[in-house]
C-alpha positions as CSV (number, residue, x, y, z in Angstrom):
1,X,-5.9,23.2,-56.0
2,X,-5.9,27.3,-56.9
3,X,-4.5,29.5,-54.9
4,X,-5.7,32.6,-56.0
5,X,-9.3,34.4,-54.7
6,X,-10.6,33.6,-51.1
7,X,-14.2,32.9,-50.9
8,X,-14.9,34.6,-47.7
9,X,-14.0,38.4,-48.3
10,X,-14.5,41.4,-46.6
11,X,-16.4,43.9,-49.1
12,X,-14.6,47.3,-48.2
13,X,-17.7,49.5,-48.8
14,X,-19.9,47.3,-46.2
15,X,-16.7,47.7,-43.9
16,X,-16.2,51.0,-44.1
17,X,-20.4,51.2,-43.9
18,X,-20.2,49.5,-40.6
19,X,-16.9,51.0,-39.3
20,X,-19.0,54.7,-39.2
21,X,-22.5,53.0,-37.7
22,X,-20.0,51.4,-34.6
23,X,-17.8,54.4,-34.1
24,X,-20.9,56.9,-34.0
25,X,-22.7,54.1,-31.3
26,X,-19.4,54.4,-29.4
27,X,-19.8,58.8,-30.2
28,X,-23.1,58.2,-28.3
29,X,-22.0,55.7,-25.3
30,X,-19.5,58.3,-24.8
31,X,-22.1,61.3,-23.9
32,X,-24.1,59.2,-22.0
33,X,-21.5,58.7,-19.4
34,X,-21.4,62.7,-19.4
35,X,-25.3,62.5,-19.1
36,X,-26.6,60.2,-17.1
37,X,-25.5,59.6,-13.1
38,X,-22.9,57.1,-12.4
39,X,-23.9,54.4,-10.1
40,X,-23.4,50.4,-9.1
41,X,-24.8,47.5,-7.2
42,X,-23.4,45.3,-5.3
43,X,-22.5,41.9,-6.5
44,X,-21.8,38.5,-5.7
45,X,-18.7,36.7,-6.3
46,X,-20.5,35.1,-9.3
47,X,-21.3,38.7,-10.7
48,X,-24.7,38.4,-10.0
49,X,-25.9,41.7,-8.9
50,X,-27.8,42.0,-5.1
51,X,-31.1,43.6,-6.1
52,X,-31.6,46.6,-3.5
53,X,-28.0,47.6,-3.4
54,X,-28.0,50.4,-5.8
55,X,-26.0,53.1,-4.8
56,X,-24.8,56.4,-6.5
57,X,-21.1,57.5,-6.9
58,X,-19.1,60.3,-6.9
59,X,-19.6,61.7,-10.6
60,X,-15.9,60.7,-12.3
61,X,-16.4,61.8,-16.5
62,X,-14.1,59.3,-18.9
63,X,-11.4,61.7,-20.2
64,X,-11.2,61.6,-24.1
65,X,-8.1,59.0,-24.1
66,X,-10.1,56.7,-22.3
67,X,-12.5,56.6,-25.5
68,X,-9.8,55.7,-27.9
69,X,-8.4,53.3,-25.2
70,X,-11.9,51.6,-25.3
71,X,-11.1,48.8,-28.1
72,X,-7.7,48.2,-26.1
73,X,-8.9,48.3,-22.8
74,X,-11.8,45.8,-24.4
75,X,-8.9,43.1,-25.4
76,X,-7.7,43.5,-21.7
77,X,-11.4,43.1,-19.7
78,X,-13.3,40.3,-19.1
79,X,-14.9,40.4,-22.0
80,X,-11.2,40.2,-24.0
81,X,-11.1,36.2,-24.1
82,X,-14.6,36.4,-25.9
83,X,-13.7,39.0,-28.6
84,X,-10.5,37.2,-29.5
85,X,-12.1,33.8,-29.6
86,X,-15.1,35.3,-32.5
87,X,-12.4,36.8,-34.5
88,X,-10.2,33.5,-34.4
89,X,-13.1,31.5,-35.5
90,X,-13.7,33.9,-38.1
91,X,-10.0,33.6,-39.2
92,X,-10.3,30.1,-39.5
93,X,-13.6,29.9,-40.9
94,X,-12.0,32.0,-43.8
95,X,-9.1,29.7,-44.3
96,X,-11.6,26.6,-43.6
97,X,-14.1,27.3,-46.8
98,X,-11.3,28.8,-48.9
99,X,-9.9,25.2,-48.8
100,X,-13.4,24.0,-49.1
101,X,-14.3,26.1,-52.0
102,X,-10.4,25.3,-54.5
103,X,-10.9,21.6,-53.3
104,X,-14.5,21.7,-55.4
105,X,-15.9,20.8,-51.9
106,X,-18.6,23.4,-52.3
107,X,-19.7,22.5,-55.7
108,X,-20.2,19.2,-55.0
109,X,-22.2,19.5,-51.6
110,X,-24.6,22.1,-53.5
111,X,-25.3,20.0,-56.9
112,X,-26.2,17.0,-54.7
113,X,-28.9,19.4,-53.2
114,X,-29.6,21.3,-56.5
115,X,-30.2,17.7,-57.6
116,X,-32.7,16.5,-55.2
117,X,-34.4,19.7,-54.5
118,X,-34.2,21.4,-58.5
119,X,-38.0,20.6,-58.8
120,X,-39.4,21.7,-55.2
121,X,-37.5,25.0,-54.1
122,X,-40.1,26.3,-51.4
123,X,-39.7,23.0,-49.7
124,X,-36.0,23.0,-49.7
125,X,-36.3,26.5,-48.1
126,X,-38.6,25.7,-45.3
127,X,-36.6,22.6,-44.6
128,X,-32.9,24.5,-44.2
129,X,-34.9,26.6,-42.5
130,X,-35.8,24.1,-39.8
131,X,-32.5,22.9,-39.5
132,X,-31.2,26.1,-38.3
133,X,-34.3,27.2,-36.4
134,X,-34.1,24.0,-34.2
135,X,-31.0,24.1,-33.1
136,X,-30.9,27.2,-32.3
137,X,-34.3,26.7,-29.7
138,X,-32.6,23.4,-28.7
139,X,-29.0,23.9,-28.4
140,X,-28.3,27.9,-28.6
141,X,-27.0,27.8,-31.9
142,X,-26.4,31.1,-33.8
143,X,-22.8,31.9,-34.4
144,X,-22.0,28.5,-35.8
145,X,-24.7,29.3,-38.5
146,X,-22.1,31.5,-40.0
147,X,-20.0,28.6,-40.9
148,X,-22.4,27.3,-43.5
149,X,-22.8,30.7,-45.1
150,X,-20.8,30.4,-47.8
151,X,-22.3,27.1,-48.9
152,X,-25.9,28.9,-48.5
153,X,-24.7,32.0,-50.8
154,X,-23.6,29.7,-53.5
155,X,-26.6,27.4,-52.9
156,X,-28.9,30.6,-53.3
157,X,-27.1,31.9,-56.1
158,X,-27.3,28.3,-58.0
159,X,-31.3,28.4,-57.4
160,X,-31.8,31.8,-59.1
161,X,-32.2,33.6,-55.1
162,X,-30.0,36.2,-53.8
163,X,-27.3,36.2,-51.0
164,X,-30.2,38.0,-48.1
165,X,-31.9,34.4,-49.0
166,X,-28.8,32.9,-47.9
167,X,-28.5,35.1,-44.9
168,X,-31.9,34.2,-44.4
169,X,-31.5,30.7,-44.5
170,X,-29.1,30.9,-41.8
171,X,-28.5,33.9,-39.6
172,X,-31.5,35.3,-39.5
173,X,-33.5,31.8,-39.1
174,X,-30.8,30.5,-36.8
175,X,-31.0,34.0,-34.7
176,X,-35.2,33.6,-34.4
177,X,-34.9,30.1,-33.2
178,X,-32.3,31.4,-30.6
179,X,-34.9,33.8,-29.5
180,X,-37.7,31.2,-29.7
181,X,-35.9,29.1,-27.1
182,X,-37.3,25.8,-26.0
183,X,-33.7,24.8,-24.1
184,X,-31.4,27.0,-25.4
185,X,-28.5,26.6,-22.6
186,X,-27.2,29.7,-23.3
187,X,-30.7,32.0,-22.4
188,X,-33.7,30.2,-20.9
189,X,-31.3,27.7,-19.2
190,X,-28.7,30.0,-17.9
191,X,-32.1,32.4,-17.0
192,X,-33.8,29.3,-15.1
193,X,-31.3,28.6,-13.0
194,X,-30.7,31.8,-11.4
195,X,-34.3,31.8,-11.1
196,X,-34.5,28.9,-9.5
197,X,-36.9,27.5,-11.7
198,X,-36.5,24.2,-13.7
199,X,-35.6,25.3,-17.4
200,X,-38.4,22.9,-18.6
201,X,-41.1,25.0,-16.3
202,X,-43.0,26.7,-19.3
203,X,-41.7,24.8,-22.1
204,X,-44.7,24.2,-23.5
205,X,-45.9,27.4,-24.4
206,X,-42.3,27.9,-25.5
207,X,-42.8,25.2,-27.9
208,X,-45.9,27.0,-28.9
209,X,-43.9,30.2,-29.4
210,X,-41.7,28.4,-31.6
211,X,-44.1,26.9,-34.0
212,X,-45.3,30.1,-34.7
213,X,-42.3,31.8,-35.7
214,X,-41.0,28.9,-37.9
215,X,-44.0,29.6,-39.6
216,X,-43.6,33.3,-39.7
217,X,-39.6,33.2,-40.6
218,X,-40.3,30.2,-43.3
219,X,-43.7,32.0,-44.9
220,X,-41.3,35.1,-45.0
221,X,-38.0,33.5,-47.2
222,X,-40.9,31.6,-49.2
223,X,-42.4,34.7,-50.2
224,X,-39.7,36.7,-51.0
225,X,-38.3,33.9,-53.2
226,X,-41.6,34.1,-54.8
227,X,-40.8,37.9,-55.3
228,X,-37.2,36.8,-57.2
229,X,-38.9,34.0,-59.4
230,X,-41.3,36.9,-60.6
231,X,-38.6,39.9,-60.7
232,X,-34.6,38.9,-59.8
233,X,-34.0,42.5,-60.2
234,X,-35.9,43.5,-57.1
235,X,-33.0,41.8,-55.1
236,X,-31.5,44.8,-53.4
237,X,-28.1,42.8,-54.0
238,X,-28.8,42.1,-57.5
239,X,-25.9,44.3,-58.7
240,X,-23.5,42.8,-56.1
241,X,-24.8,39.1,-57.0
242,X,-24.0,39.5,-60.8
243,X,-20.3,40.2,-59.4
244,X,-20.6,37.3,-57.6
245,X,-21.8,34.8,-60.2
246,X,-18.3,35.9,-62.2
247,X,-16.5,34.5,-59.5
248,X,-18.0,31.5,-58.4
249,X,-19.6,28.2,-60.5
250,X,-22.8,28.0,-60.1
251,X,-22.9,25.2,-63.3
252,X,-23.3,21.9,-61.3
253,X,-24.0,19.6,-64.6
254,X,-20.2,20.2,-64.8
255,X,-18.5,16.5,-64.0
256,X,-15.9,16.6,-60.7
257,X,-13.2,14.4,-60.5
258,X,-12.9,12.3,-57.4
259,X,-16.6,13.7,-57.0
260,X,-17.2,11.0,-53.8
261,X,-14.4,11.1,-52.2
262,X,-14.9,14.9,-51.7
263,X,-18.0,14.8,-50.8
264,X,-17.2,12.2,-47.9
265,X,-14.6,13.7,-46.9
266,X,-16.1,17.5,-45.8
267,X,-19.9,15.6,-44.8
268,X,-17.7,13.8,-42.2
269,X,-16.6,16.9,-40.7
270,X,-19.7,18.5,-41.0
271,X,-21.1,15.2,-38.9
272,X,-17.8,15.6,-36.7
273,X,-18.9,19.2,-35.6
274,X,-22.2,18.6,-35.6
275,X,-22.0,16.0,-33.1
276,X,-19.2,18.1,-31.1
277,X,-22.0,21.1,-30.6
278,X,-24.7,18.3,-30.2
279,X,-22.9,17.1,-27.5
280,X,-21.2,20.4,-25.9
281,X,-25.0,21.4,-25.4
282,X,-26.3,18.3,-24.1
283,X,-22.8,18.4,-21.1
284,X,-24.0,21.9,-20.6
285,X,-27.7,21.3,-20.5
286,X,-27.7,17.8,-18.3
287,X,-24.1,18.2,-16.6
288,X,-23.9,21.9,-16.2
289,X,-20.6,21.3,-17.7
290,X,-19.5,24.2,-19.7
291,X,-17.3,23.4,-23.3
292,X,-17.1,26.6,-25.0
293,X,-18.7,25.3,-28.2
294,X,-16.4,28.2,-30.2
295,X,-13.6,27.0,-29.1
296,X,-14.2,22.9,-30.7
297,X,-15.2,25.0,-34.0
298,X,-12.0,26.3,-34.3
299,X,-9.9,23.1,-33.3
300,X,-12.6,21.0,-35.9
301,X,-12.0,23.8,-38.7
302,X,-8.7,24.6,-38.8
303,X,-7.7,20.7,-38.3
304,X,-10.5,19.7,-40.5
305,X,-9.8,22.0,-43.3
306,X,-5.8,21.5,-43.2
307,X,-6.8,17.7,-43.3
308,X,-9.3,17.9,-46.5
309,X,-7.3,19.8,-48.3
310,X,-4.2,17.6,-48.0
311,X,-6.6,14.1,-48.4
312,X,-8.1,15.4,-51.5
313,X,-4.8,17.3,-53.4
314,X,-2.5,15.3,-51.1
315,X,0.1,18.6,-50.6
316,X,0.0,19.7,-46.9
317,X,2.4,23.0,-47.9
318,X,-0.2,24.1,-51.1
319,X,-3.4,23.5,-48.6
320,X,-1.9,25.6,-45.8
321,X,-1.2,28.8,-48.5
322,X,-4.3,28.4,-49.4
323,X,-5.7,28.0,-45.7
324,X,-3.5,31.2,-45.0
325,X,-4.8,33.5,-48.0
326,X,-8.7,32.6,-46.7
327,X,-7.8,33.7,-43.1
328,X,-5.9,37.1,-44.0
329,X,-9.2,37.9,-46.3
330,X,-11.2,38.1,-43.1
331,X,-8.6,40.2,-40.9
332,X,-11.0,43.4,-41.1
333,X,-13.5,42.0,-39.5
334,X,-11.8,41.6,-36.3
335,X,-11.9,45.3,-36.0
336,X,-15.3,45.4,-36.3
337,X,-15.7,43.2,-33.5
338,X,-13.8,44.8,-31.2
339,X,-15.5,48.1,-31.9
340,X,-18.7,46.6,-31.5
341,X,-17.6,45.4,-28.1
342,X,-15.8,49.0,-27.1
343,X,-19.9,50.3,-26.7
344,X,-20.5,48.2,-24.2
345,X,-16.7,48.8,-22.6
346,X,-17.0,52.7,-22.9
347,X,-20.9,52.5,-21.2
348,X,-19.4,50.1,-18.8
349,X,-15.9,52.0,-17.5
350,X,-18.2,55.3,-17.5
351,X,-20.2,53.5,-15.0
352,X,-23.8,54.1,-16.3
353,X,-24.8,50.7,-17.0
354,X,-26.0,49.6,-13.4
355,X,-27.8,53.3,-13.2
356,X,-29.9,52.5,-16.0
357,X,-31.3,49.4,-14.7
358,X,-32.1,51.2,-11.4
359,X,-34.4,53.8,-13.4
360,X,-35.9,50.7,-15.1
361,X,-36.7,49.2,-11.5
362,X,-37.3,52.0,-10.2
363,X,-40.1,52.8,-12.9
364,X,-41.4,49.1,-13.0
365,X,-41.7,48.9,-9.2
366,X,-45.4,50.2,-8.3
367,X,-46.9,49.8,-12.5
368,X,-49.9,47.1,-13.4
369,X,-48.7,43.3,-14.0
370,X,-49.0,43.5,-17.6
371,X,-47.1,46.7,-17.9
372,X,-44.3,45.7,-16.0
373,X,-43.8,42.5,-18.2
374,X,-43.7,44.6,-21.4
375,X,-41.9,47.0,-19.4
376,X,-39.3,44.7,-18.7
377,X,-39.4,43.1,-22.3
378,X,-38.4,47.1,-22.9
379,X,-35.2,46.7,-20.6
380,X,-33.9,44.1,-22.1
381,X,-34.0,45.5,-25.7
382,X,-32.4,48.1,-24.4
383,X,-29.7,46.5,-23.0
384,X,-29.4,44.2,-26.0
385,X,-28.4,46.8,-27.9
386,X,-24.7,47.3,-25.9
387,X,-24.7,43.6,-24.9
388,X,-25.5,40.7,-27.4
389,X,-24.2,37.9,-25.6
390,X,-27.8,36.1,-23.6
391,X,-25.6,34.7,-21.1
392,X,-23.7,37.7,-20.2
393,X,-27.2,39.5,-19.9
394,X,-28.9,37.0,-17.8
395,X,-25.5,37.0,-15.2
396,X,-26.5,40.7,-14.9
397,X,-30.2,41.3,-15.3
398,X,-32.6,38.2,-13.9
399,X,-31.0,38.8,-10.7
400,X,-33.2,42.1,-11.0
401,X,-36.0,41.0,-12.3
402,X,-36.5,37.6,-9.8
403,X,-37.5,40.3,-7.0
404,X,-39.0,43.1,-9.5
405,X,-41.9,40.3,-10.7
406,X,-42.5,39.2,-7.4
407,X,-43.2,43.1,-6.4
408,X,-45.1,43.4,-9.7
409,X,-47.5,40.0,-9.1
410,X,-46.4,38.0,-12.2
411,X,-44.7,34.9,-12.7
412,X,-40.9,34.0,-13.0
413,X,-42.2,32.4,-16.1
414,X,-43.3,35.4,-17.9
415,X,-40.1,37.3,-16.7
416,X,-38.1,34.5,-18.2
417,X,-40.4,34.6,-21.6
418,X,-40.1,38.4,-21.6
419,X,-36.2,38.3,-21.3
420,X,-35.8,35.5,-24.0
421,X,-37.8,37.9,-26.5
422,X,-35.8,40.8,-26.0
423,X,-32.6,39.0,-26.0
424,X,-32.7,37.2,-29.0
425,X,-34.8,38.6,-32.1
426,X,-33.0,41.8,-32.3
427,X,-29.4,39.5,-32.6
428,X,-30.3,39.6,-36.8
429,X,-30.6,43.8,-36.5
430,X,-28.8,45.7,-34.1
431,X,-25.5,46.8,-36.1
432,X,-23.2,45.8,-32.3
433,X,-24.4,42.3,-32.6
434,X,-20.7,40.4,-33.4
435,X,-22.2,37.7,-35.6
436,X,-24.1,39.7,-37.7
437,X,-21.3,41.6,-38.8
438,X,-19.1,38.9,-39.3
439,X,-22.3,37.3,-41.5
440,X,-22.5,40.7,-43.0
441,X,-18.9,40.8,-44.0
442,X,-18.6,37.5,-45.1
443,X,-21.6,37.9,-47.3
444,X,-20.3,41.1,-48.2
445,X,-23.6,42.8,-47.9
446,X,-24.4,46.4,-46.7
447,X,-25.8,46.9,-42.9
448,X,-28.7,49.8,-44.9
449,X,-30.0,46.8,-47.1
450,X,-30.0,44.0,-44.2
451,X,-31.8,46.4,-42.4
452,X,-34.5,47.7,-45.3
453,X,-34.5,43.8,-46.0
454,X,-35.5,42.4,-42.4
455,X,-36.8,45.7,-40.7
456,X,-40.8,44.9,-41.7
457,X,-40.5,41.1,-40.3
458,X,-38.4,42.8,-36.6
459,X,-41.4,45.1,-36.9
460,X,-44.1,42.4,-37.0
461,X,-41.9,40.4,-34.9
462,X,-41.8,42.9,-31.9
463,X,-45.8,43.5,-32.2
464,X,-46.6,39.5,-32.1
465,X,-44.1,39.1,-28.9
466,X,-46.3,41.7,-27.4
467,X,-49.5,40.0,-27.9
468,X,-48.1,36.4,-26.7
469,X,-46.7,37.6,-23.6
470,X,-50.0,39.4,-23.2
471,X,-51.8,35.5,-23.4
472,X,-49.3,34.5,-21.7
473,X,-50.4,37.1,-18.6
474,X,-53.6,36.5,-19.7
475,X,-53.7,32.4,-19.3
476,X,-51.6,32.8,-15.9
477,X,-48.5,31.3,-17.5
């Protein structure tokens, strides 16, 4: 087994790119807490906030050490544990598919799909694309798409595609079926039951909601590989790809010894994890049991990859080198998760975070039905922005919005549908989402061309969320 490039590395211009984007967003959180009135509500001891409670406080600015505390101060909050569990999985997702890649594990998974699917492409790409969109409705999955990135790049590569069509294939189709949740735990279930309101109240139209952007996110990756069949050089990563072809075999007619035994070896810990997130979801879902489904990625990967490794070369000390080289390739990236995070710190230790809710509630309060619900679609995309995680925004904001649409005279529902939208969509754009940057890195493309690549579809996305929570008022959902 070689032991000399990792697959996953971090590209030091997209870094760098991304280190400026996340330091200016933490320039600007900064200011706000000079500019805008501190306040707070009153919480439970669950952290759900006691809608009617707002009060102001005595105006206290951040001093400037308090900014460059913020990552620090980040690692020491509630939201520490979090940050440091993303950047471990990325760490051992680096060292997993390093092992992956010198064990030939890559090459053979890939030609056994280039095989079956060399004659019908477009199908291929609406089926991944299913895969990933379905779980992600079903189960909440989105950061585990990342793991199978590095098989997608090579598979994309392989088919004459680009690596956005692997990103495509997996973070941005696993981030819309988030969004287009049917029983994802972690938004419309965690939403529903501090509603009060059965999570499968609504699921139909949910289901419908669904259908339609499979259709939209599928029709999408089909044309654009359409586009590359016609033109490869309109790939804005064309450049970077030709790189990328030096360093990786995309020649599958090439013979691989111990070819089965290889390709047993990583589909069974594919299945493993599969089932372990399978059933994580269901404990959560029927049980309200909650298994932090990051934490059994990293036990399955790092366990799973030293095991491979030393199955198929049969040298435990050469598989762990090369387990070690693949995590240490990935290191940067932990910074830009924690600065990512250190928005959200800064906007939160400034105290302006429960202020700005107020103004939205305060503005929603006496407006028509239907502008309320787009009003509060608004809120949460606001929010989303400084705070990716679904869960961590339903904790803070549904307790709001339970009250606000019963003032307003719509339905839990539609407050429920409207918070789903704004928290998930946006996950594949906004430069302080944590698992786009870590797909970003890992693919080793820039933030400017993810965002000229996907900006047209969030566009069209954000208008056809409008008009179906509009039927949705509209039909009395």
């Amino acid at each position: 087994m070689e032991e000399n490039k990792a697959l996953i590395n971090i590209n030091k211009r997209s870094f760098i790119n991304v280190l400026i984007i996340l330091f200016s967003l933490m320039v600007i959180a900064f200011a706000l807490t000079y500019l805008i009135p501190q306040g707070s509500y009153q919480r439970t001891v669950d952290g759900e906030i006691i809608a009617g409670t707002y009060q102001l406080l005595p105006r206290g600015n951040l001093k400037i050490w308090e900014f460059f505390y913020a990552p620090i101060g980040l690692l020491l909050s509630s939201d520490g544990l979090n940050v440091i569990m993303i950047s471990l999985f990325l760490f051992v997702l680096g060292g997993f598919f390093t092992v992956m890649d010198k064990s030939k594990g890559i090459i053979v998974i890939i030609k056994k799909l280039v095989d079956k699917y060399s004659h019908n492409k477009h199908l291929l790409i609406r089926i991944i694309t299913l895969f990933f969109m379905l779980f992600g409705a079903f189960f909440g999955v989105f950061e585990e798409s990342v793991a199978l990135l590095p098989i997608m790049i090579i598979l994309a590569l392989s088919m004459g595609y680009d690596t956005l069509m692997a990103m495509g294939l997996t973070v941005l189709a696993a981030g819309f079926g988030f969004a287009s949740a049917i029983t994802n735990p972690f938004s419309v279930g965690i939403a529903s039951e501090i509603a009060g309101i059965n999570i499968l109240s609504g699921v139909l139209y949910r289901v419908g909601v669904f259908v339609i952007m499979y259709f939209l996110v599928s029709t999408f990756l089909v044309n654009y590989a359409k586009k590359l069949e016609k033109n490869p050089k309109l790939s804005l990563t064309y450049t970077e790809d030709q790189g990328k072809r030096q360093n990786i075999n995309t020649d599958f007619t090439e013979k691989v010894d111990n070819e089965k035994k290889i390709f047993k070896t990583y589909i069974i810990i594919f299945l493993v994890l599969l089932t372990l997130i399978i059933l994580a979801s269901l404990m959560q879902l029927i049980f309200e049991l909650e298994i932090p489904t990051i934490v059994l990625m990293i036990v399955v990967f790092l366990f799973g990859g030293l095991l491979a490794g030393f199955i198929i070369n049969g040298d435990i000390i050469k598989t762990w080198k090369v387990f070690w080289k693949g995590m240490l390739a990935v290191m940067p990236a932990a910074i830009l998760i924690i600065l990512a995070g250190s928005v959200k710190y800064i906007m939160t230790s400034g105290e302006i975070m429960d202020t700005i809710l107020y103004y939205f509630e305060s503005i929603l309060g006496d407006k028509p039905p239907i502008i309320g619900v787009l009003g509060i679609y608004l809120i949460i995309l606001i929010i989303q922005f400084f705070i990716g995680s679904a869960s961590a925004k339903a904790v803070l904001i549904i307790p709001i919005l339970v009250p606000l649409v019963s003032l307003i005279g719509v339905s839990t529902n539609i407050a429920i549908l409207a918070f789903i939208f704004g928290d998930g969509y946006t996950n594949v754009i906004f430069p302080t989402n944590g698992v786009l940057l870590i797909a970003l890195s890992i693919a080793s493309v820039p933030y400017q061309k993810w965002f000229k690549w996907t900006v047209k579809l969030q566009a069209l996305t954000f208008i056809l969320t409008i008009i179906l929570l509009v039927i949705a008022y509209a039909i009395g959902y």
